[in-house]
Biopython code that builds the backbone (N, CA, C, O; Angstrom):
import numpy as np
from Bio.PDB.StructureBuilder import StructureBuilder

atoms = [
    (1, "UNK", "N", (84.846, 94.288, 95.802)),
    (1, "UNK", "CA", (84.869, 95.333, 94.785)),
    (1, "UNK", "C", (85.372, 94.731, 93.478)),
    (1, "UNK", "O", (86.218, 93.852, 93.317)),
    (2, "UNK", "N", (84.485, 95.565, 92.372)),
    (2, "UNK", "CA", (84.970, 94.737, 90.911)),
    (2, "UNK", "C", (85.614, 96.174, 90.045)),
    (2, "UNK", "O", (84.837, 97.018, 89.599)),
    (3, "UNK", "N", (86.892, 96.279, 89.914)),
    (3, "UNK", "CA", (87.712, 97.319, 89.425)),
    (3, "UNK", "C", (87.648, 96.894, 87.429)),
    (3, "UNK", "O", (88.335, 96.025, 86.894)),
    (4, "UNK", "N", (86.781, 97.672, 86.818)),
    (4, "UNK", "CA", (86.138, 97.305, 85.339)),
    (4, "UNK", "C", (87.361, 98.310, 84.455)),
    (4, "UNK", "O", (87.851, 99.314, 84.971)),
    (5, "UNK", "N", (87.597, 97.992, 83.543)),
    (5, "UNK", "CA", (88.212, 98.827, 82.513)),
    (5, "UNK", "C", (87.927, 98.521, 81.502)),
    (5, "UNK", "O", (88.297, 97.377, 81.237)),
    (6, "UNK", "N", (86.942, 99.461, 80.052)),
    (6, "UNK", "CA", (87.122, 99.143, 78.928)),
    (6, "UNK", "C", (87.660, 99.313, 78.092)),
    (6, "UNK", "O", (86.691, 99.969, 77.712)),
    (7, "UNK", "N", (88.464, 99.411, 77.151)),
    (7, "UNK", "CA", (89.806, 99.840, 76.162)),
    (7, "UNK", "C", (88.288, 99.857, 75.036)),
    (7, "UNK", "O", (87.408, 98.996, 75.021)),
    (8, "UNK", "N", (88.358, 101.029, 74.226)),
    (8, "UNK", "CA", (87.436, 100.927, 72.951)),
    (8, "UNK", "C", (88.217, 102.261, 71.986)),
    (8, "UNK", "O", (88.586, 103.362, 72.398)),
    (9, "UNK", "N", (88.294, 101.710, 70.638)),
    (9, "UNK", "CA", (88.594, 102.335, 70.047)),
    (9, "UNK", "C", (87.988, 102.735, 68.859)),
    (9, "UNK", "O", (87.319, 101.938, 68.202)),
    (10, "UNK", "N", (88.214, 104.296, 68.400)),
    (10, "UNK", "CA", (86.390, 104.502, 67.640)),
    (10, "UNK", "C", (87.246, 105.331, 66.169)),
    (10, "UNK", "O", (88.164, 106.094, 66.471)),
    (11, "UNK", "N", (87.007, 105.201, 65.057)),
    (11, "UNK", "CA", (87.471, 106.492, 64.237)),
    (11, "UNK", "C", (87.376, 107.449, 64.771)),
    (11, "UNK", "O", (86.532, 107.807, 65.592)),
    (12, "UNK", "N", (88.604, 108.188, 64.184)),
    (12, "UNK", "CA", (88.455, 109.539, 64.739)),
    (12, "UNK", "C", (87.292, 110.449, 64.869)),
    (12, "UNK", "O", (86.769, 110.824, 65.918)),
    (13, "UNK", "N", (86.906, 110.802, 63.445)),
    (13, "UNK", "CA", (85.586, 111.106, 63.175)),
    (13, "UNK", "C", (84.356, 110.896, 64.215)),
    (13, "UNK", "O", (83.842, 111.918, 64.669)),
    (14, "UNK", "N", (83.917, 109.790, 64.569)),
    (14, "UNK", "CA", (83.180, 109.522, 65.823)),
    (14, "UNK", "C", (84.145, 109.693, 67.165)),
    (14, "UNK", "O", (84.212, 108.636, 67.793)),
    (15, "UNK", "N", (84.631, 110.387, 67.536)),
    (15, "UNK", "CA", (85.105, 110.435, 68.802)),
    (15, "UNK", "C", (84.661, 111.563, 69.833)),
    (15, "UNK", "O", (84.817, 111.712, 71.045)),
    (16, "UNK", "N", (83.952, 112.395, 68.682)),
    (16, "UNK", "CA", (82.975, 113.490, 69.439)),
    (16, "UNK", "C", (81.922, 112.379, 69.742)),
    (16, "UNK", "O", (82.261, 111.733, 70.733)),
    (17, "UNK", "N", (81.085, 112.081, 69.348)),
    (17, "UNK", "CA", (80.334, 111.568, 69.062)),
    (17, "UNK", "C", (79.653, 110.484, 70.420)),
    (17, "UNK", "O", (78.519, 110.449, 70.898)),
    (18, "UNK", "N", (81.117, 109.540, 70.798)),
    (18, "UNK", "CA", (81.183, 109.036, 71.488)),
    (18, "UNK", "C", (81.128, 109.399, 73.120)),
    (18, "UNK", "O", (80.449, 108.945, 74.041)),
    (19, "UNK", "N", (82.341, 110.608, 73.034)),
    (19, "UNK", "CA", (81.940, 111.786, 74.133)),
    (19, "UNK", "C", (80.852, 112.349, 74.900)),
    (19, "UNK", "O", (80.765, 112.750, 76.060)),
    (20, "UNK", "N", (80.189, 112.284, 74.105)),
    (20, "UNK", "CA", (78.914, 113.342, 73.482)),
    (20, "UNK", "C", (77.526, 111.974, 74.710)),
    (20, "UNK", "O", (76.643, 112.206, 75.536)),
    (21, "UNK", "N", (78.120, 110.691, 74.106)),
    (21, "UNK", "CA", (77.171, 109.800, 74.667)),
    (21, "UNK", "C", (77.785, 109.446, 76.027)),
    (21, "UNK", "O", (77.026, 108.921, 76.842)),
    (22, "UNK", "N", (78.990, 109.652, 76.361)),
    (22, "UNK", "CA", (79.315, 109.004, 77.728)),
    (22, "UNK", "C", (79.008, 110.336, 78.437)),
    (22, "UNK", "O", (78.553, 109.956, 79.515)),
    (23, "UNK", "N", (78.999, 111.691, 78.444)),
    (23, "UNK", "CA", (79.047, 112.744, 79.377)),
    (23, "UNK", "C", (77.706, 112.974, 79.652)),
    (23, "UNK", "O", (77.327, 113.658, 80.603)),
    (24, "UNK", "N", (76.760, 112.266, 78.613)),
    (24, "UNK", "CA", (75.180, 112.525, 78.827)),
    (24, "UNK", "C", (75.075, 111.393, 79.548)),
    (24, "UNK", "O", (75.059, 112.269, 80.413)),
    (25, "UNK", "N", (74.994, 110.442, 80.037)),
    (25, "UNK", "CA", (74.988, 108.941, 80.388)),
    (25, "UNK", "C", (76.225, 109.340, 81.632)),
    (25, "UNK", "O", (76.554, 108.237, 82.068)),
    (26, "UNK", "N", (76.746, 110.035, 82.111)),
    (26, "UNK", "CA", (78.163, 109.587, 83.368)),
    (26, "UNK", "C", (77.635, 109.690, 84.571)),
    (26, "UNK", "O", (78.171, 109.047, 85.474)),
    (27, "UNK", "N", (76.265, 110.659, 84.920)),
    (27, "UNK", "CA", (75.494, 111.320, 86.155)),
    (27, "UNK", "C", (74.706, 110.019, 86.332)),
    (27, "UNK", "O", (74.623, 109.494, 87.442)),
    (28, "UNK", "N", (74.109, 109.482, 85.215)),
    (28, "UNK", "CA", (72.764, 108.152, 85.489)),
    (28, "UNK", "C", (74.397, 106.718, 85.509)),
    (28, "UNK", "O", (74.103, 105.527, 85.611)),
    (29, "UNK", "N", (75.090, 106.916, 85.460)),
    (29, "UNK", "CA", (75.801, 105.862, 85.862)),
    (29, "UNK", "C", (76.306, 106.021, 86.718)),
    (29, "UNK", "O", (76.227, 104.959, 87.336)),
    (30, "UNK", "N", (77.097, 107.014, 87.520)),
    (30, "UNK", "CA", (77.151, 106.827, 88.621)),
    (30, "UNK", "C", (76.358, 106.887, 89.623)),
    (30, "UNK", "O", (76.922, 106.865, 90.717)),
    (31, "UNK", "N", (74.896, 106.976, 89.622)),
    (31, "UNK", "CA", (74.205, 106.396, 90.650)),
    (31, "UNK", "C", (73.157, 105.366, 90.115)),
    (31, "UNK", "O", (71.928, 105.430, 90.158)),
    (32, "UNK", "N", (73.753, 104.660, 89.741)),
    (32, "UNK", "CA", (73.529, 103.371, 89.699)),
    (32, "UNK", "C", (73.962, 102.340, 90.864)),
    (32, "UNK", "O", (75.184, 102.269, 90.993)),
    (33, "UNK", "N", (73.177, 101.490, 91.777)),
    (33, "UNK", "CA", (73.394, 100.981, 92.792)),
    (33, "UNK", "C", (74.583, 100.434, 92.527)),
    (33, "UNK", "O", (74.694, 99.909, 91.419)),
    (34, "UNK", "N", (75.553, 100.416, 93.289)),
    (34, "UNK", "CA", (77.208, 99.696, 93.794)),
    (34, "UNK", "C", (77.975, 100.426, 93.084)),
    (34, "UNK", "O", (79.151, 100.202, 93.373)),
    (35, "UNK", "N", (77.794, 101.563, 91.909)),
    (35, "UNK", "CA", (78.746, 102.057, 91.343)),
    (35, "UNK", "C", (79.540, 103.056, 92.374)),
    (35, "UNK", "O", (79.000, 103.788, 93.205)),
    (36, "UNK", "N", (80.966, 102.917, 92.127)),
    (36, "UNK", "CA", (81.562, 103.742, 93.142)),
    (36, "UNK", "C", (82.654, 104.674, 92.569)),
    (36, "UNK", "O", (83.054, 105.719, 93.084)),
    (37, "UNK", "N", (83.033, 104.153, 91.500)),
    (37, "UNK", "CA", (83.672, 105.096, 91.018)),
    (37, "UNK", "C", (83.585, 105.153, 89.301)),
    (37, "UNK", "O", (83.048, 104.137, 88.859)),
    (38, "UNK", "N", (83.918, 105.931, 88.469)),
    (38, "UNK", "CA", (83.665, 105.995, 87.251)),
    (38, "UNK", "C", (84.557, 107.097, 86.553)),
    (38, "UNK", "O", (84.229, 108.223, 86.929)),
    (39, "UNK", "N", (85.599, 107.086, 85.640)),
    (39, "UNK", "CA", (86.558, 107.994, 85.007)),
    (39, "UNK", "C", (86.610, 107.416, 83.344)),
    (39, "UNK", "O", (86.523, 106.254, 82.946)),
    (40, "UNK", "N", (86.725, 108.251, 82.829)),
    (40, "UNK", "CA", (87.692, 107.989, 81.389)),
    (40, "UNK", "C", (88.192, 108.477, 80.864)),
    (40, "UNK", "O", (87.984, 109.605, 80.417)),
    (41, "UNK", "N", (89.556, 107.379, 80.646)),
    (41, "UNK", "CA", (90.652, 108.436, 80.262)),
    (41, "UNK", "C", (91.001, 108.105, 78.671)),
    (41, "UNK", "O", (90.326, 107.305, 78.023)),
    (42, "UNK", "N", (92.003, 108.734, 78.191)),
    (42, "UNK", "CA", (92.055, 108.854, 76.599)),
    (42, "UNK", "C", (93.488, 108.763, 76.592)),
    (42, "UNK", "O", (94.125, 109.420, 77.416)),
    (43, "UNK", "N", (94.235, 107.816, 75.521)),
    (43, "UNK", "CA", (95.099, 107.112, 75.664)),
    (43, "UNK", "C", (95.800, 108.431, 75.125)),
    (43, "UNK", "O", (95.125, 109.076, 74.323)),
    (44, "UNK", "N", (97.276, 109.013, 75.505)),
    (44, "UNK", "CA", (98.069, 109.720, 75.183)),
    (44, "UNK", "C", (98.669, 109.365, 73.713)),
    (44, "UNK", "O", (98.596, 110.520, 73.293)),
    (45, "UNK", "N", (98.993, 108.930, 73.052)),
    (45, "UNK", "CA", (99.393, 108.646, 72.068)),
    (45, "UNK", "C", (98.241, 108.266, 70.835)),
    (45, "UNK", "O", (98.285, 108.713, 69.689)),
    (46, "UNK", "N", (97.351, 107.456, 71.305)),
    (46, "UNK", "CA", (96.175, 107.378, 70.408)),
    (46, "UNK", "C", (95.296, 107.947, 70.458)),
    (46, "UNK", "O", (94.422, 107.122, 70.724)),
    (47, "UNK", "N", (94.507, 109.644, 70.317)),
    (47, "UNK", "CA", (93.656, 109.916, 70.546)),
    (47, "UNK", "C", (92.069, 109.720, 70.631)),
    (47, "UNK", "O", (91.101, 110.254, 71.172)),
    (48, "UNK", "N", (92.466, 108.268, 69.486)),
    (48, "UNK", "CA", (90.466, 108.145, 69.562)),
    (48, "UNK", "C", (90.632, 106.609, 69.997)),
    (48, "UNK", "O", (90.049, 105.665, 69.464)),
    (49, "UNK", "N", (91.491, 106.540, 71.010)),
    (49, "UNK", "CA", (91.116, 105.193, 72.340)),
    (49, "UNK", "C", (90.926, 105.632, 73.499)),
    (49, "UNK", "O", (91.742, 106.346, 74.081)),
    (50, "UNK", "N", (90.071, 105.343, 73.872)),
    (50, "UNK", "CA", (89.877, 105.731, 75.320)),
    (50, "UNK", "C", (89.365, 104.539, 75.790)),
    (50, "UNK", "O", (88.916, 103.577, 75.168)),
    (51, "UNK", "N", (89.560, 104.835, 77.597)),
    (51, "UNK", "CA", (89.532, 103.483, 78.310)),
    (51, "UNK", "C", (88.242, 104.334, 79.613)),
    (51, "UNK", "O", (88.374, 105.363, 80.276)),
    (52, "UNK", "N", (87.139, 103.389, 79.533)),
    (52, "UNK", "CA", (86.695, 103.788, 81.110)),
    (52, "UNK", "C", (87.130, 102.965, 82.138)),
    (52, "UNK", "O", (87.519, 101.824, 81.889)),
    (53, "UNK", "N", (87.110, 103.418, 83.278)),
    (53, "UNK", "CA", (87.663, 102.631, 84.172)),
    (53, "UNK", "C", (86.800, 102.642, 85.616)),
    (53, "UNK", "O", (87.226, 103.415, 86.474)),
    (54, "UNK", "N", (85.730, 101.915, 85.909)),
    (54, "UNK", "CA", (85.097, 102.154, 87.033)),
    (54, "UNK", "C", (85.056, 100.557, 88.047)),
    (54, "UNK", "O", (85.152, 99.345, 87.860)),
    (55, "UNK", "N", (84.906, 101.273, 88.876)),
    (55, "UNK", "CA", (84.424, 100.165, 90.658)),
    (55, "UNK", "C", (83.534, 100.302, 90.779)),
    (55, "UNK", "O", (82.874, 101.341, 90.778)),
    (56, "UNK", "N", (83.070, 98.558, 91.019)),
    (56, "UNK", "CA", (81.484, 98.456, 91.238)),
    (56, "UNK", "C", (81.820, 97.641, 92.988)),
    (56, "UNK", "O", (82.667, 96.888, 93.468)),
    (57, "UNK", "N", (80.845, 98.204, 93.354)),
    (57, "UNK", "CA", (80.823, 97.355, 94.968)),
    (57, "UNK", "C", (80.682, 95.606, 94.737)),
    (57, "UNK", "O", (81.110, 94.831, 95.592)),
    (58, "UNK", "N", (80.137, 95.212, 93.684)),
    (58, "UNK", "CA", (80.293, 93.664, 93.554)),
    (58, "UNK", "C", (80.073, 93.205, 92.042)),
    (58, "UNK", "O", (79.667, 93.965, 91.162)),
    (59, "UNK", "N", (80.397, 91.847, 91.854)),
    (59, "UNK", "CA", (79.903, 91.447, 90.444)),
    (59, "UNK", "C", (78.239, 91.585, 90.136)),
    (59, "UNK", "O", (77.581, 91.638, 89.097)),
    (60, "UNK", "N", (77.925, 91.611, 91.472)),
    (60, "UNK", "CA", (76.277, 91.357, 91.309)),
    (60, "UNK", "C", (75.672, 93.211, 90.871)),
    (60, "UNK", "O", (74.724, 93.465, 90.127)),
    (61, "UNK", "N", (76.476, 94.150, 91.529)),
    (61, "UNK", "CA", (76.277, 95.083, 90.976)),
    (61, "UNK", "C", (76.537, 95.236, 89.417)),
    (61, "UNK", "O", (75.691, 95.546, 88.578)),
    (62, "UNK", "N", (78.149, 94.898, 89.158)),
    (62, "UNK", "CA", (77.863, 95.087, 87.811)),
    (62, "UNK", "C", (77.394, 94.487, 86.611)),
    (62, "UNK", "O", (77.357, 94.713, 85.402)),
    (63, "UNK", "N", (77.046, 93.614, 87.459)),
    (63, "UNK", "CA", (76.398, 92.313, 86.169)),
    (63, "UNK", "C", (74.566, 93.885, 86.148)),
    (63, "UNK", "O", (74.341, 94.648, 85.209)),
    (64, "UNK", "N", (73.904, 93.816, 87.187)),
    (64, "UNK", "CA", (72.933, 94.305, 87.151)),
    (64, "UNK", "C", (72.795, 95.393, 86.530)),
    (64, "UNK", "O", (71.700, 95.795, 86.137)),
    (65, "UNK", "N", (74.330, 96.254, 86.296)),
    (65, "UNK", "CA", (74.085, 97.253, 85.256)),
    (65, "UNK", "C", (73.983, 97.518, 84.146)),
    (65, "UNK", "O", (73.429, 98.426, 83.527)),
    (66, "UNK", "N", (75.030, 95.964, 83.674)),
    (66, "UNK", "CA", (74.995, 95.567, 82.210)),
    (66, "UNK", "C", (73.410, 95.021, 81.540)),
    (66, "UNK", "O", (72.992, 94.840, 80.396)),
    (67, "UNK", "N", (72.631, 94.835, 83.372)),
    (67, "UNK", "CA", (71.256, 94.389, 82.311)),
    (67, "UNK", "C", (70.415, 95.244, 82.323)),
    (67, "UNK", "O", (69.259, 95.126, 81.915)),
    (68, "UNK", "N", (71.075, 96.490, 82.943)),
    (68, "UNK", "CA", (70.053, 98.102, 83.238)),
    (68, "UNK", "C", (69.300, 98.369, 81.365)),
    (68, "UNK", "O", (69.701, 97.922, 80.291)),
    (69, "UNK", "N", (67.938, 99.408, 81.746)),
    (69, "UNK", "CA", (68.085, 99.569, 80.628)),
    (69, "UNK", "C", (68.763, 100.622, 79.955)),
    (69, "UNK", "O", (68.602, 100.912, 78.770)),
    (70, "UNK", "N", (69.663, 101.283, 80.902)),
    (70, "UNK", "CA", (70.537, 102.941, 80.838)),
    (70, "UNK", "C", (71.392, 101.798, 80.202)),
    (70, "UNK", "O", (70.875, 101.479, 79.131)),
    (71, "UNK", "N", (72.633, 100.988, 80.501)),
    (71, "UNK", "CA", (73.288, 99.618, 79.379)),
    (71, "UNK", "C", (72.729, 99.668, 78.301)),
    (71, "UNK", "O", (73.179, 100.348, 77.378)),
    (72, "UNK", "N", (71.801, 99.062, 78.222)),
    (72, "UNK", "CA", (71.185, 98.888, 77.183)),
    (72, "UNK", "C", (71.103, 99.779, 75.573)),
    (72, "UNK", "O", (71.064, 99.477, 74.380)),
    (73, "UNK", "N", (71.107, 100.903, 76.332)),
    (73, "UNK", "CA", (71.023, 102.688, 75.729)),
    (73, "UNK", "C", (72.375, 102.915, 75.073)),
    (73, "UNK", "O", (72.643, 103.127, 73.890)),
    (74, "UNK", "N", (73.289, 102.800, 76.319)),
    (74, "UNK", "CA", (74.610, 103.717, 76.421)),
    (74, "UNK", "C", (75.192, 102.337, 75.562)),
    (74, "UNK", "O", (75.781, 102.632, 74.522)),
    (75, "UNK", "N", (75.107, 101.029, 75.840)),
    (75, "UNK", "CA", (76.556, 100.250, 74.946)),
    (75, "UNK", "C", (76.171, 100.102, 73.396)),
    (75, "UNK", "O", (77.092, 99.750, 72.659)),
    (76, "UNK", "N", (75.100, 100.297, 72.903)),
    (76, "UNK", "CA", (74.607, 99.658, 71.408)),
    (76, "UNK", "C", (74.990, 101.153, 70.518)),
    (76, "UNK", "O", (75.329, 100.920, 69.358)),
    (77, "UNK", "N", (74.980, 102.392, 70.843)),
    (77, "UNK", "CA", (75.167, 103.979, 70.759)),
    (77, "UNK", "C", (76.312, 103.990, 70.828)),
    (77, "UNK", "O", (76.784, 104.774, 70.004)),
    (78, "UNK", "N", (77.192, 103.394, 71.543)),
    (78, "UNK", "CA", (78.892, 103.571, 71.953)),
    (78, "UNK", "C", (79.493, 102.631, 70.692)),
    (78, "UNK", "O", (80.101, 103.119, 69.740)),
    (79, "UNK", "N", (79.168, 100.957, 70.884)),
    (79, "UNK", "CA", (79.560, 100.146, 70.001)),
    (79, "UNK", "C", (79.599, 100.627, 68.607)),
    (79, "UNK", "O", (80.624, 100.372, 67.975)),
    (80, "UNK", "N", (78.525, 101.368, 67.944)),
    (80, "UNK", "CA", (78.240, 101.492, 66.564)),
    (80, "UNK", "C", (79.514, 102.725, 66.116)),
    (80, "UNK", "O", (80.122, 102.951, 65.070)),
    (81, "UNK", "N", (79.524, 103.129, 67.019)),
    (81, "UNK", "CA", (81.055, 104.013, 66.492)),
    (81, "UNK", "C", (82.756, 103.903, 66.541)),
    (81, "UNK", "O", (83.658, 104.698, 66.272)),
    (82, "UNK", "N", (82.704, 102.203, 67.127)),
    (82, "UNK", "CA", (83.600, 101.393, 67.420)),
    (82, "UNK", "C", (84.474, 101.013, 65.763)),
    (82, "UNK", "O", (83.879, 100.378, 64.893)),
    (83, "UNK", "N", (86.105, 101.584, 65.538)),
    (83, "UNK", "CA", (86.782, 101.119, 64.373)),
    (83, "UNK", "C", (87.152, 99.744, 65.358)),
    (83, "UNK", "O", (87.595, 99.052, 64.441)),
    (84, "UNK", "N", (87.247, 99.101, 66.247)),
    (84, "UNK", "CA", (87.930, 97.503, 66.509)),
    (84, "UNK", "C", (87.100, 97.033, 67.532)),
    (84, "UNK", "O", (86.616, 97.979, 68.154)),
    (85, "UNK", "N", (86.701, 95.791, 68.003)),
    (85, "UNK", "CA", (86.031, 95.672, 69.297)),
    (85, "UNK", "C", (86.591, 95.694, 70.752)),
    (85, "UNK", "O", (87.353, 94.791, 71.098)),
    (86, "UNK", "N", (86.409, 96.212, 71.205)),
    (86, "UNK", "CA", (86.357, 96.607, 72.256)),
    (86, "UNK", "C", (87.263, 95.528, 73.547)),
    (86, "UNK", "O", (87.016, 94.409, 73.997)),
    (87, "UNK", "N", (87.939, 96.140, 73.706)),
    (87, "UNK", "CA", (88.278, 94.817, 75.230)),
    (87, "UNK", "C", (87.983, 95.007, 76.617)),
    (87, "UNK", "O", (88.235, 96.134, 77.044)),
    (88, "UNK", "N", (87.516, 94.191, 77.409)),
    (88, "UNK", "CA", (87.004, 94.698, 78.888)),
    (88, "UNK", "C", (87.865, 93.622, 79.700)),
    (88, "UNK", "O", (88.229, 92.448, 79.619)),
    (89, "UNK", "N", (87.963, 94.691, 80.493)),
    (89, "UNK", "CA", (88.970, 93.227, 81.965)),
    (89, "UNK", "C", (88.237, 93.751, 83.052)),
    (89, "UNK", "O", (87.678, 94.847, 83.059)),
    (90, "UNK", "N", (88.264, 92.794, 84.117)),
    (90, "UNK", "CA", (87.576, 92.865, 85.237)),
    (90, "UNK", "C", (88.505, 92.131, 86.148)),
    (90, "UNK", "O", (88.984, 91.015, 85.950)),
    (91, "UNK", "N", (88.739, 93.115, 87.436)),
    (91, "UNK", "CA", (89.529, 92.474, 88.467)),
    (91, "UNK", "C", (88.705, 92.642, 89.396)),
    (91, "UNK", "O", (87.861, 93.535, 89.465)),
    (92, "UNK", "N", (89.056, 91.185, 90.700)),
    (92, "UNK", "CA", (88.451, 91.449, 91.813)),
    (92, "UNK", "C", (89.928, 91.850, 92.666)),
    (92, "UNK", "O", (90.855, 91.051, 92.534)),
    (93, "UNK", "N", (90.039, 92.477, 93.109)),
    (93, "UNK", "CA", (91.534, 92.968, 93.811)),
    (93, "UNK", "C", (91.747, 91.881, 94.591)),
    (93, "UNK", "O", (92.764, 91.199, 94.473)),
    (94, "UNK", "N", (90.652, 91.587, 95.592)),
    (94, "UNK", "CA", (90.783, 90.532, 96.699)),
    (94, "UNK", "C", (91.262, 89.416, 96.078)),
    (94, "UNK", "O", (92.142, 88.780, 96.659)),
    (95, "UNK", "N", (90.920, 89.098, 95.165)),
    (95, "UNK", "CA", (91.300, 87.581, 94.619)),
    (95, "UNK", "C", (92.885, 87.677, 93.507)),
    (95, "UNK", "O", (93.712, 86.877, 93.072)),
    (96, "UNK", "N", (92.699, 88.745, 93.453)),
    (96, "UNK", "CA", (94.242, 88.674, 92.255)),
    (96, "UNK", "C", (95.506, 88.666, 92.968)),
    (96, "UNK", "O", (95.887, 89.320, 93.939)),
    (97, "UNK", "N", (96.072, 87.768, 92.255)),
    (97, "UNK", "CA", (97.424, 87.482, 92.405)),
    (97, "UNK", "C", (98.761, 88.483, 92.518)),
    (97, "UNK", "O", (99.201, 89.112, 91.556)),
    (98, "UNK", "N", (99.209, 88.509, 93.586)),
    (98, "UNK", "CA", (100.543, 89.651, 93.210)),
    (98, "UNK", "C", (101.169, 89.285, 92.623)),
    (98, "UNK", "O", (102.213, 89.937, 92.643)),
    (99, "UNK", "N", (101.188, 88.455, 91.957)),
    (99, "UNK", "CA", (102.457, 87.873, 91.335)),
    (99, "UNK", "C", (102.075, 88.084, 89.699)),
    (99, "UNK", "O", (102.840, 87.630, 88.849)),
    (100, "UNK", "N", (101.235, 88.573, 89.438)),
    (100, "UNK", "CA", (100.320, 89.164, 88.382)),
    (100, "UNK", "C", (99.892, 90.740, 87.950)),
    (100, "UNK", "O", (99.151, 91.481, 88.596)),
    (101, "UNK", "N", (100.317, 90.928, 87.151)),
    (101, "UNK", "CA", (100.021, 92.488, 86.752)),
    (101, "UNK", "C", (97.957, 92.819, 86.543)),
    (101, "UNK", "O", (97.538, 93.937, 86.244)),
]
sb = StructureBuilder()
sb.init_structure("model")
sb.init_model(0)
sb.init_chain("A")
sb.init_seg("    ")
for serial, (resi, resn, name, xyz) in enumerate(atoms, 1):
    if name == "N":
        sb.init_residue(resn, " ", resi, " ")
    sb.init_atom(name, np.array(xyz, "f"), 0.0, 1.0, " ", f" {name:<3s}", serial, name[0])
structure = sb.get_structure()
């Protein structure tokens, strides 16, 4: 399993906007093959950061979604309303270190 989180932060102004594109796009992503889970949450203190946070059954799943053409759609529509770029982390649980946050 590949546990994904993206941190993106958008002007305020676009934060409907952004909404608007992940809630139309959340049904065709989660059934997307290996997707298993999919949430996003919105940072308490900063209102126009929000983080998605989904599990893919493997890298090979989520590499394959990033080359979907629903990707394709949903990140170039998301990005353009981006005030900073974006950060993504990717853990494999199995392989990470406890000794590591």
């Amino acid at each position: 399993m590949i546990i994904r989180i993206v941190r993106m932060t958008f002007q305020p102004e676009n934060t409907q906007a952004f909404l608007e594109i992940f809630h139309g796009s959340e049904a065709l992503i989660r059934q997307m093959p290996g997707c298993q889970h999919l949430e996003l949450w919105q940072d308490a203190d900063l209102p126009h950061v929000y983080c998605t946070h989904s599990h893919w059954a493997s890298a090979a799943a989520l590499d394959a979604y990033r080359k979907s053409a629903l990707f394709g759609q949903v990140w170039p529509a998301t990005k353009r309303l981006f005030a900073a770029p974006a950060l993504a982390f990717s853990v494999n649980p199995v392989n990470a270190s406890s000794d590591r946050p």
